[in-house]
LODREN-914599 format. One record per residue: x, y, z of N, C-alpha, C, O in turn; residue in one letter. Coordinates in steps of 0.1 Angstrom, whole numbers, padded with zeros to 4 digits, always signed. Example, Ala and Ser with C-alpha at 12.3 -4.5 7.8 and 13.67 -1.06 7.14 Angstrom:
<pts>
+0132-0057+0078+0123-0045+0078+0132-0033+0078+0142-0033+0085A;+0128-0022+0071+0137-0011+0071+0129+0000+0079+0134+0011+0080S;
</pts>
This chain:
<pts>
+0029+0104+0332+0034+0093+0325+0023+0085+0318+0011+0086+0321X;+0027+0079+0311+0013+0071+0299+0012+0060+0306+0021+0057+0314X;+0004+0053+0304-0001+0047+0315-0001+0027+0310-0004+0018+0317X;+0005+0027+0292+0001+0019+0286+0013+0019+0272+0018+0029+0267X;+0014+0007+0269+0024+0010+0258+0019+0018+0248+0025+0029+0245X;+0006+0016+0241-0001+0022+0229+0005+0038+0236+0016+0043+0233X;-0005+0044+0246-0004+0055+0251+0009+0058+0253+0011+0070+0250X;+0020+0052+0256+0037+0055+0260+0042+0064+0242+0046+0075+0240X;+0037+0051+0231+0042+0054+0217+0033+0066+0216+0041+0076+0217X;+0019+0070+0216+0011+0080+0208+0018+0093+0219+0018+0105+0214X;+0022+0091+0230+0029+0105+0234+0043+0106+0231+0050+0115+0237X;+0048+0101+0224+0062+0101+0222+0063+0112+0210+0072+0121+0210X;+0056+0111+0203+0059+0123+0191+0065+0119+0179+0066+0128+0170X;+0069+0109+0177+0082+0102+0169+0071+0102+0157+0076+0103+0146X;+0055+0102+0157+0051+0098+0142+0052+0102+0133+0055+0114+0134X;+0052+0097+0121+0059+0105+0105+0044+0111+0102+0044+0122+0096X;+0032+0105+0107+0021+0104+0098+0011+0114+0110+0012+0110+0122X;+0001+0127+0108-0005+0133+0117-0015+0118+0124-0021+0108+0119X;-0013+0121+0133-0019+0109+0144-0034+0113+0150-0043+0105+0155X;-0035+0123+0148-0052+0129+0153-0060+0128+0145-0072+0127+0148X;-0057+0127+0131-0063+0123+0115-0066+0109+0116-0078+0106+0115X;-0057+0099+0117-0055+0086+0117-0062+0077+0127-0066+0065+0124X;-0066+0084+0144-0074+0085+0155-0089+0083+0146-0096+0074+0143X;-0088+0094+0145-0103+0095+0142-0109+0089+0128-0121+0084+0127X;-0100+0089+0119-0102+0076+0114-0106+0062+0113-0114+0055+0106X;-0097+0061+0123-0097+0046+0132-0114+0039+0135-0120+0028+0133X;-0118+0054+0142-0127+0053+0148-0142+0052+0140-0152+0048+0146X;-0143+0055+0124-0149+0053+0117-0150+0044+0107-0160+0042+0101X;-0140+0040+0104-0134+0030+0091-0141+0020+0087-0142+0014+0098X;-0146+0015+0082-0158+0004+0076-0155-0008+0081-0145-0007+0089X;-0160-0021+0079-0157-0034+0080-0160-0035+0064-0168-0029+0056X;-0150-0047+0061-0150-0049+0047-0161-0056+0045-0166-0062+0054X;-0169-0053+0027-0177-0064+0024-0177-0079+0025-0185-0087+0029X;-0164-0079+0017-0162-0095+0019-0145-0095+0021-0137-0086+0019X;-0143-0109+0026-0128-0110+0033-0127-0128+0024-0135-0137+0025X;-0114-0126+0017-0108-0140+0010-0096-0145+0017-0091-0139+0027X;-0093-0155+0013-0077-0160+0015-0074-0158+0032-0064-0154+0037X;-0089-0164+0039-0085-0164+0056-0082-0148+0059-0072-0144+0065X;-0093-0139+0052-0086-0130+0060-0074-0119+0055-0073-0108+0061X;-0067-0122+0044-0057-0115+0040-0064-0107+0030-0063-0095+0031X;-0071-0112+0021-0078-0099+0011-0092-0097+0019-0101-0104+0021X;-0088-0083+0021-0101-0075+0026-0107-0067+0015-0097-0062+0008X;-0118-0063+0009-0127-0058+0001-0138-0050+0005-0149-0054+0006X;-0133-0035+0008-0146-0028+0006-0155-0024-0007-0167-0026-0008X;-0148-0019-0016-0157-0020-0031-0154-0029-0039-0142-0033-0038X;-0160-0033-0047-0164-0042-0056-0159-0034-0069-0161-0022-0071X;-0153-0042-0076-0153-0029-0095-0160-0029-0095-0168-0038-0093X;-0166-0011-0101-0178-0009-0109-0172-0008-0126-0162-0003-0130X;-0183-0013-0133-0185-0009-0145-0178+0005-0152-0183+0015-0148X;-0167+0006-0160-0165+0018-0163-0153+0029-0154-0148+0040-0157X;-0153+0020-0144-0139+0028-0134-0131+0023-0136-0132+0011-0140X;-0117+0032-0135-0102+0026-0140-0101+0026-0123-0107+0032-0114X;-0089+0013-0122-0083+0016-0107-0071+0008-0114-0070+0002-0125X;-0058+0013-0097-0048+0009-0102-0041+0001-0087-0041+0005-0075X;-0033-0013-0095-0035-0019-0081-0011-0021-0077-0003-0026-0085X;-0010-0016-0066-0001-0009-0062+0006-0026-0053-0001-0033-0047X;+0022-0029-0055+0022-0039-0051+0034-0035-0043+0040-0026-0049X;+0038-0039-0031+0054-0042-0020+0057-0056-0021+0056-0064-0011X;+0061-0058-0028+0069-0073-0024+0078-0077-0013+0086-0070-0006X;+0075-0089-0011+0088-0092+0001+0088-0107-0006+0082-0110-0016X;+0097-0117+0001+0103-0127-0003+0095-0136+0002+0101-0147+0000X;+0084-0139+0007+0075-0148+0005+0076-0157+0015+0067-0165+0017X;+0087-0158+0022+0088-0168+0038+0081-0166+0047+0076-0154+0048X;+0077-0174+0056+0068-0173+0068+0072-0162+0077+0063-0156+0082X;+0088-0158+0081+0089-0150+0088+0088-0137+0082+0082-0137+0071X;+0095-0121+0089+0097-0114+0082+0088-0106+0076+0076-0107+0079X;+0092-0093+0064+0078-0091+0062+0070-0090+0056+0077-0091+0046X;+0056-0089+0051+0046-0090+0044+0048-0088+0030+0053-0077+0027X;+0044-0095+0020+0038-0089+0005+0025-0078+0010+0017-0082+0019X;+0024-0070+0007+0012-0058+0007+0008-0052-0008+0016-0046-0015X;-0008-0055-0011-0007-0049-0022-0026-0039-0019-0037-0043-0014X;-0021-0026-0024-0031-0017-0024-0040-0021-0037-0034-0025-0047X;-0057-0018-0038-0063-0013-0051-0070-0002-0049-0077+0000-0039X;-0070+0009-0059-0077+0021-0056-0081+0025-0068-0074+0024-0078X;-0095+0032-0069-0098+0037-0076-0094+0045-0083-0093+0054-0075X;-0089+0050-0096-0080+0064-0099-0083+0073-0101-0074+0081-0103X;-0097+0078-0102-0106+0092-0103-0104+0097-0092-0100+0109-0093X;-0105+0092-0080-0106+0097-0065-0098+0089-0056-0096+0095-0045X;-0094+0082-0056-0081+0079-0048-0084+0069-0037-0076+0065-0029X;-0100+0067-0040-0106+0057-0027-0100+0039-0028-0101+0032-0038X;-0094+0037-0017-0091+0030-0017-0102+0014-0008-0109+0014+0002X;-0100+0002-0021-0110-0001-0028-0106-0019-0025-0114-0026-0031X;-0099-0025-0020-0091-0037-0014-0076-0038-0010-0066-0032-0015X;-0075-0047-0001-0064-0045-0001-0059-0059+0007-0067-0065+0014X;-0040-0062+0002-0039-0079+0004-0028-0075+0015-0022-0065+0014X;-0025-0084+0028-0015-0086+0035-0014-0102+0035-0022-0110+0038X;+0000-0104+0028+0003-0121+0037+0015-0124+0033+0022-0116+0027X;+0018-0136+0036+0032-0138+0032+0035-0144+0019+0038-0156+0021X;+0035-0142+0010+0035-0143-0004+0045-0137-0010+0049-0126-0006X;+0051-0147-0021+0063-0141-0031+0066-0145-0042+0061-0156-0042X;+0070-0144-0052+0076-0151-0065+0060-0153-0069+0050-0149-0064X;+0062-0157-0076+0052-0163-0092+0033-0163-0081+0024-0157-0086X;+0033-0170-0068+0025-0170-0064+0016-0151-0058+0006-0145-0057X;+0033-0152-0054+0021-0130-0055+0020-0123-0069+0012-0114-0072X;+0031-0131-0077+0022-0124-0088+0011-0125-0098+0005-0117-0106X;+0011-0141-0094-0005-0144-0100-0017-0141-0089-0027-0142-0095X;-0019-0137-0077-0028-0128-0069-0028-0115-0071-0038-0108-0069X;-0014-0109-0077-0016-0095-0079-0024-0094-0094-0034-0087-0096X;-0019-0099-0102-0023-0100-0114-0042-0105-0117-0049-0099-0125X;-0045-0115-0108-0055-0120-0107-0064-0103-0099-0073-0096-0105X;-0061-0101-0092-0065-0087-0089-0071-0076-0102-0081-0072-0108X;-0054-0075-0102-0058-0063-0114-0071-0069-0126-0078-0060-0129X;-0072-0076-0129-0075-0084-0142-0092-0080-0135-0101-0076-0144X;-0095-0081-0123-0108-0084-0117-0111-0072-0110-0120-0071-0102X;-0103-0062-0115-0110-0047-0114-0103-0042-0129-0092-0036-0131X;-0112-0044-0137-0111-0034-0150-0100-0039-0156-0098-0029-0163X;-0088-0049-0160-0076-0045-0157-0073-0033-0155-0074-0023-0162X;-0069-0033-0139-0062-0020-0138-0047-0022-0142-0040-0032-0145X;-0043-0005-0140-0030-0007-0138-0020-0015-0129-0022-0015-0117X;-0011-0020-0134-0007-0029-0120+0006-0019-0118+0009-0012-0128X;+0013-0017-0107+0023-0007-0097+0032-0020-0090+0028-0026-0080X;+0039-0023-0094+0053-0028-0086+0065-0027-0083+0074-0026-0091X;+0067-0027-0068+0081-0020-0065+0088-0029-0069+0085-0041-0067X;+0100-0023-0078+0108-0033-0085+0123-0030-0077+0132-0032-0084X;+0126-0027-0066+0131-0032-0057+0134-0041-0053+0124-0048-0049X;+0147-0047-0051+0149-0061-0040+0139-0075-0053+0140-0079-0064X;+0130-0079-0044+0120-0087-0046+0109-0083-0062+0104-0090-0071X;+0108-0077-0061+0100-0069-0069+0104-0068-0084+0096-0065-0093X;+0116-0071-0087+0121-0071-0103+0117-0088-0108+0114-0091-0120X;+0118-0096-0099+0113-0112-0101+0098-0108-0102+0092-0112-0112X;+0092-0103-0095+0079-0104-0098+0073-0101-0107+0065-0108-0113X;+0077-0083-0112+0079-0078-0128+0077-0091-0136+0066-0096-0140X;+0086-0095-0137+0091-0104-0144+0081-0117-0148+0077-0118-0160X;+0077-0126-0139+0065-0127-0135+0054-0128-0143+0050-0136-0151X;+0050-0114-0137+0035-0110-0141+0034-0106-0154+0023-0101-0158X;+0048-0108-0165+0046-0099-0177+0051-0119-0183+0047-0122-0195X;+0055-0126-0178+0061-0135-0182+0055-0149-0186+0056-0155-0196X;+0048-0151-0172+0043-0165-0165+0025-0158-0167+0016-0157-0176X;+0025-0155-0157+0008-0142-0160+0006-0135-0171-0003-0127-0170X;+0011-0135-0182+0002-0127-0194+0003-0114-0194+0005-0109-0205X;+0002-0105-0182-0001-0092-0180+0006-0082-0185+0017-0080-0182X;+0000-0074-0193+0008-0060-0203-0001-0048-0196+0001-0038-0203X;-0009-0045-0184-0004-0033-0182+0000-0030-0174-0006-0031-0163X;+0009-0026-0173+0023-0022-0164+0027-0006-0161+0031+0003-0168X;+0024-0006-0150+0030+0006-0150+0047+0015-0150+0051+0015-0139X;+0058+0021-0159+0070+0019-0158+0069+0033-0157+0060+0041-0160X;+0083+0034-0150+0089+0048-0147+0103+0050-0155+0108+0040-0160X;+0109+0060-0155+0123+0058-0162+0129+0048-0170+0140+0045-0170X;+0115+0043-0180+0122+0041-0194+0119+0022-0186+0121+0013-0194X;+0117+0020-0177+0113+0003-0173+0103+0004-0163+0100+0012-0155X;+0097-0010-0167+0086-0012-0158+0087-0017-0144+0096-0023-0139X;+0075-0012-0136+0078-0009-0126+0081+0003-0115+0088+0013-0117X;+0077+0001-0105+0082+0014-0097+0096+0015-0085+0100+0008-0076X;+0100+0027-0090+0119+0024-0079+0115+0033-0071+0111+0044-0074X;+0117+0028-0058+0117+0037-0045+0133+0040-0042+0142+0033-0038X;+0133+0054-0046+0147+0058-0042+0146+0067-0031+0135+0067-0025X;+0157+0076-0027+0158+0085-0017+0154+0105-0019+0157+0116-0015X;+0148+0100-0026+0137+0109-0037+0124+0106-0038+0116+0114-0033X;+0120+0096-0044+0108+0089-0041+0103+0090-0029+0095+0098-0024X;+0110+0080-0025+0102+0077-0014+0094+0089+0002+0085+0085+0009X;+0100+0099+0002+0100+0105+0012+0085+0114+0002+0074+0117+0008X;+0090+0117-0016+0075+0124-0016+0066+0109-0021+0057+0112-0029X;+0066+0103-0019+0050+0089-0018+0045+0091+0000+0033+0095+0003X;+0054+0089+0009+0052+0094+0025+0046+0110+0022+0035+0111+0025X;+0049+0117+0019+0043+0130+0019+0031+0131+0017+0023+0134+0026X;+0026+0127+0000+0015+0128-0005+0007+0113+0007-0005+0114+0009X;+0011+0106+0010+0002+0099+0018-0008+0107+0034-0019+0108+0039X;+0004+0112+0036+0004+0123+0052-0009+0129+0047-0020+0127+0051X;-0005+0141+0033-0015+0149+0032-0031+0142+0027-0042+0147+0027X;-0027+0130+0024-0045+0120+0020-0047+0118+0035-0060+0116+0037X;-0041+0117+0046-0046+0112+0056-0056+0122+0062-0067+0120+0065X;-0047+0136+0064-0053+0148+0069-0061+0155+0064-0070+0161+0070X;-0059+0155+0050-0073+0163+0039-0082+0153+0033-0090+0159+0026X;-0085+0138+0032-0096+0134+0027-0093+0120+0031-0091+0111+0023X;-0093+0120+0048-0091+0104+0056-0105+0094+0047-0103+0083+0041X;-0116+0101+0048-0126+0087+0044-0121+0081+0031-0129+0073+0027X;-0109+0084+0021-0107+0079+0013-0104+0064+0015-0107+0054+0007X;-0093+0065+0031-0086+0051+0041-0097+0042+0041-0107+0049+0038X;-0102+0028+0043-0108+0017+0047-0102+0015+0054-0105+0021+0064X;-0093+0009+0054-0084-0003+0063-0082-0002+0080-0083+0010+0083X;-0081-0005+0086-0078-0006+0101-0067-0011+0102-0059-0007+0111X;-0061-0023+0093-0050-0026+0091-0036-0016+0090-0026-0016+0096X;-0044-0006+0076-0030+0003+0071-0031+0013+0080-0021+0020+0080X;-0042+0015+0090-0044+0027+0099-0038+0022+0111-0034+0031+0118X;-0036+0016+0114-0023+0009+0123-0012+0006+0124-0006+0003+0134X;-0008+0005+0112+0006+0010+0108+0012+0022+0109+0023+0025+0113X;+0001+0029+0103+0007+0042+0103+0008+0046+0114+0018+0051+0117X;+0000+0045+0123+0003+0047+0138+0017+0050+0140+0023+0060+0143X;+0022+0036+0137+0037+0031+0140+0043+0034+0130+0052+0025+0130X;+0045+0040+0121+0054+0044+0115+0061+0059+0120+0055+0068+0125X;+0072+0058+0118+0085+0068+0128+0094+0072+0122+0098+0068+0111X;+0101+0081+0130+0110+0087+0125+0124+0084+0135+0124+0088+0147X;+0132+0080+0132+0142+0067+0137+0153+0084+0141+0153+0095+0135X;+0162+0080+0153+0171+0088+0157+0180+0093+0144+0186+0104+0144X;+0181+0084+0135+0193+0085+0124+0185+0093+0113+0191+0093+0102X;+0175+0098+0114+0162+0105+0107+0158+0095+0093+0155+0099+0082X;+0159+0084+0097+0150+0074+0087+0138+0070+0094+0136+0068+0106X;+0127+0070+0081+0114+0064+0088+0111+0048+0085+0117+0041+0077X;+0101+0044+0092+0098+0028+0090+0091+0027+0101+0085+0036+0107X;+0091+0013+0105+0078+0006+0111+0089+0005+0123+0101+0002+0121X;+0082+0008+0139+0088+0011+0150+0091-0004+0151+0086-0012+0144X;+0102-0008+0162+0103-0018+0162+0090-0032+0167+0081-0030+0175X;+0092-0045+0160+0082-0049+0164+0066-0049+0157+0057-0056+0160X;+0069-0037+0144+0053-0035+0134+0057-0037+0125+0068-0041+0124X;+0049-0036+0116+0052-0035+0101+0050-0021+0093+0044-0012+0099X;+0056-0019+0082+0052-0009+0076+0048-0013+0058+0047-0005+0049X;+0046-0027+0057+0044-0031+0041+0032-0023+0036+0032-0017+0025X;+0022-0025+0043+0006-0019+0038+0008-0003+0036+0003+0002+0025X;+0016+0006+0047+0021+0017+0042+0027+0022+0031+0026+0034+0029X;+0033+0016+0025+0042+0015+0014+0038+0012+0002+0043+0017-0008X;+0028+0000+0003+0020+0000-0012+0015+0010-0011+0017+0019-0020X;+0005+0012+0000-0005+0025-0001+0000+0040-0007-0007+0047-0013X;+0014+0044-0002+0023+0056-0009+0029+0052-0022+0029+0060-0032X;+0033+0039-0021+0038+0040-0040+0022+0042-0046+0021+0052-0054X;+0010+0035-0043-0001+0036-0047-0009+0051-0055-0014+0053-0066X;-0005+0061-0042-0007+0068-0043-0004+0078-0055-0011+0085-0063X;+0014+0077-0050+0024+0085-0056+0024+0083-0073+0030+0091-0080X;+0019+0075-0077+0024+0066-0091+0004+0069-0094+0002+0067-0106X;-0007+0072-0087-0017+0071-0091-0015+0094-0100-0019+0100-0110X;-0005+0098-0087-0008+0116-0092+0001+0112-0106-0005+0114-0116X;+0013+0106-0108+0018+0110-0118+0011+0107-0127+0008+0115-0136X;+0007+0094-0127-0003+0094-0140-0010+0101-0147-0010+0104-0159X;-0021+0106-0132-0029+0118-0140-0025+0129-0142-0031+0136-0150X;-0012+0135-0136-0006+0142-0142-0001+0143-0155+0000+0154-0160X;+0003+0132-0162+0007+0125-0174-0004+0126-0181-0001+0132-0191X;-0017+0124-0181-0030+0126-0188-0033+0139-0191-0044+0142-0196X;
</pts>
């Protein structure tokens, strides 16, 4: 028997995400250069000169409870991922930090799930923020996580974990994924008790970084 809750969950089997990749991971992952906002924006690279990156957003509704605004940045040649925001942030205020982001790596592309919370923020950052690069899918801006989407953004995440982990920084998103599961009703998410927002920018991130270059 496991001897420990962590140990109870990591024998259970339930993870969406290979867990021996994510381990060892864990176990190497950097400490950021610099850390803003108490903590919530962590920063391992700095923009360089001449790199495109594209910065990937999860909205949530911005109350103290509940869950997180999460927004990923990554480089788009290589996929390294490059800062990244957790906190409770919403409306006009996440989107002048996301925007403020993008703007302070290259303007990157900006990625928002336009989901739920996420069509106000759109809105937002093209409105109130100034911001015209946007990334749209099907004819609007923005990204839709459907029941299509979403399972291949989780996919292509799985396979960055297991074929080119040092791309991960975070200890944050590497602990989530821990906890992310595959629920009796065969839905995945954050076990009870975690979060799964950092996951989720990080796969729209990703997902919305291939089509691009596939589009190029």
């Amino acid at each position: 028997y496991a001897e420990d809750e962590e140990s109870c969950f990591l024998a259970s089997g339930n993870s969406v995400f290979e867990l021996s990749a994510i381990e060892e991971r864990l176990a190497t992952a950097p400490e950021p250069v610099e850390r803003r906002r108490n903590g919530e924006l962590e920063i391992w690279l700095p923009p360089l000169k001449g790199k495109e990156y594209l910065v990937a957003v999860d909205p949530a509704g911005g109350g103290s409870e509940g869950d997180y605004s999460a927004v990923q940045v990554l480089e788009m040649e290589t996929g390294l991922q490059c800062a990244e925001f957790e906190g409770h942030l919403g409306g006009l205020e996440l989107a002048r930090l996301a925007t403020e982001l993008a703007a302070e790596y290259n303007n990157a592309w900006l990625v928002v799930e336009r989901n739920n919370h996420g069509s106000g923020v759109l809105a937002l950052t093209e409105t109130v923020c100034g911001y015209r690069r946007i990334y749209s899918s099907g004819g609007q801006p923005g990204w839709l996580t459907t029941s299509l989407s979403r399972p291949a953004a989780l996919g292509r995440l799985d396979a960055g974990l297991v074929e080119q982990p040092e791309r991960f920084q975070s200890r944050r998103l590497l602990s989530e994924c821990r906890t992310f599961v595959r629920m009796p009703d065969g839905r995945t998410g954050a076990q009870a008790g975690t979060h799964d927002d950092l996951v989720m920018a990080m796969a729209i991130g990703l997902e919305a970084r291939a089509e691009m270059l596939r589009s190029e």
